[in-house]
N, C-alpha and C positions, 0 to 999 in steps of 0.2 A: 431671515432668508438670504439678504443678500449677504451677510459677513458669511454667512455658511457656503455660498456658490465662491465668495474670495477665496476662503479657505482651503475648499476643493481643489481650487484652481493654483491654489500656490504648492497644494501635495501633487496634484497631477505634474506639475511643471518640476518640482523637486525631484521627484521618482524620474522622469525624462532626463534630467541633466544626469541622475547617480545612477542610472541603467546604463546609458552611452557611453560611459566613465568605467562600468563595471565591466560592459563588452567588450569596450577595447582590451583593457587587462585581462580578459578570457581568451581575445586573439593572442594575446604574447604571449601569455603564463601558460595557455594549452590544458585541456581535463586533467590530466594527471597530477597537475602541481596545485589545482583549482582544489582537488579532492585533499593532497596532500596538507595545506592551507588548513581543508576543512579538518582534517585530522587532527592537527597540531592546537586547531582551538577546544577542540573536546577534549584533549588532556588536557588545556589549563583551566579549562571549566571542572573538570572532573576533580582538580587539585582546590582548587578556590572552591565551590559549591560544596561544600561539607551537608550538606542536610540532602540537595538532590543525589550525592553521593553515597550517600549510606544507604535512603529510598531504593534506588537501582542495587545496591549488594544485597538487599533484603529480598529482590523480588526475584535474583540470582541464584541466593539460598531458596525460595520454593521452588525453583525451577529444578537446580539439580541437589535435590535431597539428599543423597548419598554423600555431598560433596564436603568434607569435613576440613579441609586443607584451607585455611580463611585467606593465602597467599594463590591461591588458584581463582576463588572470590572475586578478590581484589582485580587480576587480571582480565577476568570477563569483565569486570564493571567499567574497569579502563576502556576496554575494547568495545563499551556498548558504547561511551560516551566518543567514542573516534568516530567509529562508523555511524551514528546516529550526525554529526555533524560535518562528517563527509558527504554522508546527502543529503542536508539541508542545502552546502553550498553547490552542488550538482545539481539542483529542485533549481536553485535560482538560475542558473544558465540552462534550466529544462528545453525551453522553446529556441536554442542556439543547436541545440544537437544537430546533426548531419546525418548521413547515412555514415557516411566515413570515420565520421568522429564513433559513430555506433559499433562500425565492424572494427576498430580498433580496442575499443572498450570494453566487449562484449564476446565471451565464449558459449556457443550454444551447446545445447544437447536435447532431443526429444524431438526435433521440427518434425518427424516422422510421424509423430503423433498428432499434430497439428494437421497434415495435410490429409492424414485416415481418418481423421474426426470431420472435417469438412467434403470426403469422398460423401460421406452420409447423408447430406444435402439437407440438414436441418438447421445448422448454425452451429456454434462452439460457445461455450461459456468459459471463459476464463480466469480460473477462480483464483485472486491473488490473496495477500493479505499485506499486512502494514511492516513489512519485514522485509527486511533490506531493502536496496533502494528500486523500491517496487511497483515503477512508473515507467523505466525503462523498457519495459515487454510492448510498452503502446507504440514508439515512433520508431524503434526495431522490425514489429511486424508494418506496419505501417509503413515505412521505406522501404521494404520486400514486397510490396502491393496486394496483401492483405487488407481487407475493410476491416478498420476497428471502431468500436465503440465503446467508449470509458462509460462506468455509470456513476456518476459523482453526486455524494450527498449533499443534504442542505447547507446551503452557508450560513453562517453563525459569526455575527459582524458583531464585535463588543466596541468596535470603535469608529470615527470616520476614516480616518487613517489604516483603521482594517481593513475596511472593505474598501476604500481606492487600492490599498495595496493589492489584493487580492485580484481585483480587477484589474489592474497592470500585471499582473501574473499572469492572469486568464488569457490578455491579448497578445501576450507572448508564446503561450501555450499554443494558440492557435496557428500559428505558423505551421504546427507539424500537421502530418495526415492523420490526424487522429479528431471523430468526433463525439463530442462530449452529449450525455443526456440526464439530467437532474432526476434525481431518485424523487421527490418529493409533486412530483409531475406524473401524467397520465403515463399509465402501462403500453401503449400504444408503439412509440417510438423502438423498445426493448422487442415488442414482438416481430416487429415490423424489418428488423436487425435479422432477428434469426431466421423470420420466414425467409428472407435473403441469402442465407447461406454466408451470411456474415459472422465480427466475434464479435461478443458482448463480455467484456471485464469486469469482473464485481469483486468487492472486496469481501472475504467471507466474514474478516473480522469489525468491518463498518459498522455504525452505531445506527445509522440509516436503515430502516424496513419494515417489514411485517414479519408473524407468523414466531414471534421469538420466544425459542425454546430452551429450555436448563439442557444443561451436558456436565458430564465429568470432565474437565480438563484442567490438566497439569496439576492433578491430584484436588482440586478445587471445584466448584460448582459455578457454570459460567454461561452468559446468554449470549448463542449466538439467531441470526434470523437465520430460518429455513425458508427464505423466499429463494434463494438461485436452485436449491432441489426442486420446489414446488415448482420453479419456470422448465427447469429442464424436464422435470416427468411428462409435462403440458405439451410443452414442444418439439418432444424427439429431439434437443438440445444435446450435443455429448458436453459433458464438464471435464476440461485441464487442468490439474492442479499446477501452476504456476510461483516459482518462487525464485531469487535471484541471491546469488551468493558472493558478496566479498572477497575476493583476494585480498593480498600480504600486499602488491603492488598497485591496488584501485581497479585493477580491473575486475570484472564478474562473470560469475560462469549464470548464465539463465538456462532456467533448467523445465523444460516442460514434460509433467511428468505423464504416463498411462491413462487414459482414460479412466476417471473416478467411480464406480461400479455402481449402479443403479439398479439393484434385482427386481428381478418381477415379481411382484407380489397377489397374494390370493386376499390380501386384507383388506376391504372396503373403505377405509377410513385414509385417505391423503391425509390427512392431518398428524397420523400417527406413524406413518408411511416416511413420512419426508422429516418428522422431528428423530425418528430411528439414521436416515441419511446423513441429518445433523450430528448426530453423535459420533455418526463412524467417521465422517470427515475431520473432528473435533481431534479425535485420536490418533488419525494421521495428520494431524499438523503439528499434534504435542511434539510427537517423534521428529520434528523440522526441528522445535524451537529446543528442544533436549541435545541436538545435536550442534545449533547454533544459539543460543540464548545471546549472543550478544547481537543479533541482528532484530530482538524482539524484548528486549527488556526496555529500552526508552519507548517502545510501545504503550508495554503495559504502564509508566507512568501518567501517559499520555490520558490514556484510558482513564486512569484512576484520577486526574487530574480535572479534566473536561466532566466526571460524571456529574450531572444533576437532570432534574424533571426533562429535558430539551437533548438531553445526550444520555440513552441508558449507560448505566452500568455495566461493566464485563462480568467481573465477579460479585455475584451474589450471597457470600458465606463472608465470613470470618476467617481471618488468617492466625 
């Protein structure tokens, strides 16, 4: 017990020294060259990592099937491994961001649907996924004085050094206006959001939930949860499909799309109700990731990496 409290206490104090160390070079060096940085390690990761490199061109080829040209391939697979490590090092100065640093960073589109989703006075769900750097919609709306609410899955510590990391993450996290509520926690805090006429952020493609249903996606058979349908039928919730797109120069266009259509139904059965929702949302996300597969292929490794009993599986079939 007590080498374990030393131990803590000499990661807690390291992570302090190589944080202050790391801010300061985030004040000189500025987002753009921080992102750049990150760029530049994903190509030589992508060049050295011969095994996760081929993994990612593979998952490239399911994605655009028609795609025969192996030099186009190769391209997207570069470009997953740039922008996949452009925002890991943007994650790590997450809880530095600004307003300022935001409205330089960040080209909007759709706030109009944001604010006609909340005339409705039920709350807004904001349906994200694990594609592009897709954190930034929280201290965005959030410094525009929006109530937000992230729904963040279980933590899954494989180390101590994981989870003190983690936890210095989270209290730098906290800095922005944004607040956090554990998926694996009572439903209360979620309801509590929308009866507010607040947003709730969920990730559609989180491995965290209930109610999970097969779909067709990306020519494949894959689970996602129909919990954020189920919450939104419940509580006159409207759902934003939100999703954040890369620039050539680090910057991003965040794009909030239409309100996600929720018919009315004569079918007695929620269950079959909201796994039909599932599916139709499933196939408009295909159409995101068809059109950017490089903002979602180090995803699906991710996915496929993490699976076991404690973290469903994405895809369900055989490739």
């Amino acid at each position: 017990m007590k080498k374990t409290r030393i131990l803590t206490g000499l990661i807690d104090a390291s992570l302090w020294v190589f944080g202050e160390i790391s801010y300061f070079l985030y004040r000189v060096m500025g987002w753009r060259r921080i992102a750049s940085a990150g760029r530049f390690l994903g190509r030589v990761i992508c060049r050295l990592d011969a095994k996760r490199r081929e993994a990612l061109a593979q998952e490239i080829r399911l994605i655009l099937k028609d795609e025969k040209d192996g030099e186009v391939i190769m391209q997207v697979t570069r470009r997953g491994f740039e922008n996949h490590y452009a925002r890991i090092t943007e994650t790590f100065f997450f809880g530095r961001l600004s307003k300022d640093i935001l409205d330089e960073m960040i080209e909007v589109r759709g706030m109009e649907n944001i604010d006609k989703a909340l005339s409705c006075g039920h709350g807004v769900i904001l349906l994200l996924a694990h594609f592009g750097s897709f954190l930034l919609p929280l201290p965005y709306l959030g410094y525009k004085g929006y109530k937000v609410n992230q729904l963040t899955g279980k933590q899954r510590h494989k180390s101590l050094i994981h989870e003190r990391v983690w936890g210095w993450r989270k209290r730098d996290a906290d800095r922005l206006p944004v607040k956090y509520i554990q998926a694996e926690r009572f439903l209360r805090p979620m309801l509590n959001a929308l009866k507010n006429n607040e947003m709730l952020c969920i990730a559609f493609d989180g491995r965290d939930g209930t109610s999970w249903t097969p779909v067709n996606f990306l020519g494949r058979k894959a689970m996602f949860s129909a919990g954020p349908f189920k919450l939104a039928r419940k509580t006159g919730a409207v759902i934003i499909p939100t999703f954040v797109i890369r620039n050539q120069d680090d910057t991003h266009q965040l794009l909030f799309e239409k309100p996600f259509d929720l018919p009315r139904t004569t079918v007695p059965d929620l269950k079959q109700t909201v796994a039909d929702d599932t599916d139709r949302y499933a196939q408009f996300f295909s159409d995101y990731i068809k059109r950017y597969p490089c903002h979602f292929g180090m995803t699906l490794l991710t996915h496929n990496f993490n699976a076991s009993e404690d973290y469903p599986q994405l895809f369900v079939d055989e490739t």
